[in-house]
N, C-alpha and C positions, 0 to 999 in steps of 0.2 A: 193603173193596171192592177189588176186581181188575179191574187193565185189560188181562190177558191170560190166556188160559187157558192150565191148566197145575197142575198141586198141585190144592190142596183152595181149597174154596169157588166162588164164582159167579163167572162173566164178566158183567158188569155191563151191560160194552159189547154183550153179545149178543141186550141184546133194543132192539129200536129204539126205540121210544118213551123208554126211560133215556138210549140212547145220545144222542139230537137233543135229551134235554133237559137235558144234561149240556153239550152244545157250547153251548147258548143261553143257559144261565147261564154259562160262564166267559166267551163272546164279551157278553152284556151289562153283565157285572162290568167288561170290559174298556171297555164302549164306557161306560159310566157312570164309571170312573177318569181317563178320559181330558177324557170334557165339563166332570170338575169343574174343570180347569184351563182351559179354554178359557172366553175374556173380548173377544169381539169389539166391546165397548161402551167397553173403555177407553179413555184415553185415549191409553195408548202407542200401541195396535193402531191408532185412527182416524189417530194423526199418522203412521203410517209411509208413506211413497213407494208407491203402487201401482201397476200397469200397467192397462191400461183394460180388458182380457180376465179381471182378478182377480173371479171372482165375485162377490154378495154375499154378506152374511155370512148372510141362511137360506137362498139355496141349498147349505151344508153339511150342515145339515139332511137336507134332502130327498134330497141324493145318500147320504151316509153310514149313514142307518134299511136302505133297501135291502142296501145293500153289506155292513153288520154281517148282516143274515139271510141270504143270501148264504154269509158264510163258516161261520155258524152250521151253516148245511146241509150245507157242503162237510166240514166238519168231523167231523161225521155221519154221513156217507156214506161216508169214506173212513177214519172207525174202524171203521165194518161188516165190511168191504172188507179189513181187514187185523190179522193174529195176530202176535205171539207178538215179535219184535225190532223187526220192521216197524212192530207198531202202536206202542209205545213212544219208536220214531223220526219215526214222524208225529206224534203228541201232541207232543212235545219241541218239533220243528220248528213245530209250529202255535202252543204258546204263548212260546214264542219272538217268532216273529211279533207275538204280540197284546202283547205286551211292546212291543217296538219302537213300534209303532201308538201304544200309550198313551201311551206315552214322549216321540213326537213332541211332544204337545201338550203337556206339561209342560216340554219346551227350550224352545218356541215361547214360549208362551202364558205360562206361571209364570215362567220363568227371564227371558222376555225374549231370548231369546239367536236371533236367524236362523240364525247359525253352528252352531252345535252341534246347532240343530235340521236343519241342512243335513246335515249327520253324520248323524241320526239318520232322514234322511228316503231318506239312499241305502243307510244299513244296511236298511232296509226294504225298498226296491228289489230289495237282493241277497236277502236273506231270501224276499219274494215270487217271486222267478225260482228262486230255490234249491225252494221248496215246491213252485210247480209240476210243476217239472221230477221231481220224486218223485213226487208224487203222479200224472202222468201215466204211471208205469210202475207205478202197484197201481189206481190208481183213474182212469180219464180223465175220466168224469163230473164227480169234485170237480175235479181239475185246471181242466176245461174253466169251473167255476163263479166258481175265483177272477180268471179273465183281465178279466172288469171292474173287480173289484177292485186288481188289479196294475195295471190301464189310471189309474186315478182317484189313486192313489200315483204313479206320472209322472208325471202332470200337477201332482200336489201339490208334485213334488221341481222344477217347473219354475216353479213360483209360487215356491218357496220360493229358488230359483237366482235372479230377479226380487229380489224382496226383499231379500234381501242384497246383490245389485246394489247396488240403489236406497239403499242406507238402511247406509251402511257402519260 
């Protein structure tokens, strides 16, 4: 399988329905790697310090289903959108991303660690602003898809700022 045309064989990415379902398995592998570490019923997570704006724990749910299909599509759209170095440096960059994403919750949640997960939550930040800003010069569409996702990782890295505060 080929993710850029060029030589022999198919571009995989070039027919749409492969491509959007190629992004929606590797973004749901991601977002299913990530929930297996995530334990908002423990007991560490219940005793930590929280601020009173700290959502509950199923409105993660609810914002994060969206936001995964979301990237899935930006995903999609903006391997359509691009050949040959390009597209190779978006995919990188995108799973990259989804790295960091999953990652968060395993500093977080598995390791225990706010700190580290603080680390990993502004590497995301930059990761997020760094993707955009690509994909806003080959695809503005996707670009313009990820901004509530990028919106919803601030807020996460300012819960997660909180946290550590609170809980040293």
């Amino acid at each position: 399988m080929r993710l850029t045309s060029g030589g022999t064989g198919p571009d995989v990415l070039s027919h749409p329905w492969k491509r959007y379902s190629l992004s929606a398995v590797v973004v749901a592998a991601s977002a299913a790697a990530g929930s297996a570490a995530v334990d908002p019923g423990s007991d560490w997570y219940r005793g930590l310090s929280k601020l009173v704006w700290q959502p509950p724990a199923w409105a993660f749910g609810v914002v994060w289903t969206p936001l995964y299909a979301s990237i899935a599509f930006a995903a999609g759209h903006a391997l359509g959108r691009t050949r040959g170095r390009e597209r190779v440096r978006t995919a990188v960059r995108l799973g990259a991303n989804l790295a960091l994403n999953t990652g968060w919750t395993w500093l977080f949640f598995r390791r225990r660690n706010p700190r580290a997960a603080l680390a990993g939550t502004l590497l995301l930040d930059l990761s997020n602003a760094g993707l955009i800003r690509q994909l806003a010069r080959t695809d503005p569409v996707a670009a313009r898809t990820l901004l509530p996702y990028a919106a919803w990782c601030a807020f996460a890295t300012a819960l997660n700022v909180s946290l550590t505060r609170r809980n040293p």
